[in-house]
C-alpha positions in Angstrom: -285.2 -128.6 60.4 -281.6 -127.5 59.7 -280.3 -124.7 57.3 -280.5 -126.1 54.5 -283.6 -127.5 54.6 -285.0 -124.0 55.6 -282.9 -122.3 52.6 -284.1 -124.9 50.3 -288.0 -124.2 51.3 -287.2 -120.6 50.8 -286.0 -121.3 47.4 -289.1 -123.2 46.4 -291.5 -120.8 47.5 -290.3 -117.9 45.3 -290.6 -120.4 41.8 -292.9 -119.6 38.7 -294.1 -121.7 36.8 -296.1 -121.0 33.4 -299.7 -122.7 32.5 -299.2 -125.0 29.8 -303.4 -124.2 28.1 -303.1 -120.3 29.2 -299.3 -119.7 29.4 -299.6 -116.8 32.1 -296.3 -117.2 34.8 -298.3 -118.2 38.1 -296.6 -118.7 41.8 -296.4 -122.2 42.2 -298.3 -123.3 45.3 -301.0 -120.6 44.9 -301.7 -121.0 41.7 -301.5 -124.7 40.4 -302.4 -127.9 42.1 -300.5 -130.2 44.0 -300.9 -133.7 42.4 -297.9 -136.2 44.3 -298.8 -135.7 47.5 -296.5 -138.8 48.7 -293.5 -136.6 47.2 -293.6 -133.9 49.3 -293.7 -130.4 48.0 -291.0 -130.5 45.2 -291.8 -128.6 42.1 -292.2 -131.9 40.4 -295.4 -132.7 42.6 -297.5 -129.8 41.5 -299.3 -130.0 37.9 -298.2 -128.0 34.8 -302.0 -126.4 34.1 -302.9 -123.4 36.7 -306.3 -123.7 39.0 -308.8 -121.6 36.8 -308.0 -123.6 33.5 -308.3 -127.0 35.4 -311.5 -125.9 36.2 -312.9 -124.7 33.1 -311.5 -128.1 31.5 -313.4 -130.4 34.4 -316.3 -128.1 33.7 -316.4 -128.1 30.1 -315.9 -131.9 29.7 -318.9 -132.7 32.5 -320.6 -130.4 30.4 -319.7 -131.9 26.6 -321.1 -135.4 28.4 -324.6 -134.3 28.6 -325.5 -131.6 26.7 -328.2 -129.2 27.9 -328.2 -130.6 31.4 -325.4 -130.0 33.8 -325.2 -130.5 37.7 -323.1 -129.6 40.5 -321.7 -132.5 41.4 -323.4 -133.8 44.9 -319.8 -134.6 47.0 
């Protein structure tokens, strides 16, 4: 790894990026999910919805598909 590639991966880990459903600024890699793992870890790659509102929309929409009865899935 030469200078610039360590400069650049010190830039990247000091970005913010805000949710798009709760619009609270979040650190990037702690607080939103890498989707393009084949790219690397450019800001691109991660997604524009933080971790706890990507879960409550998985959760709500498993829950809206049978009402009354909801499962953790078995993975």
């Amino acid at each position: 790894m030469d200078l610039e590639d360590q400069l650049r991966f010190e830039h990247f880990l000091f970005q913010d990026r805000v949710c798009k459903r709760c619009g609270i600024t979040k650190p990037l890699t702690e607080g939103f999910y890498l989707t393009r793992r084949d790219r690397g870890h450019l800001p691109s790659s991660y997604s524009y919805e933080c971790k706890e509102c990507t879960k409550k929309r998985i959760i709500n929409a498993r829950f809206a598909e049978k009402p009354g009865f909801w499962e953790y899935p078995d993975w």
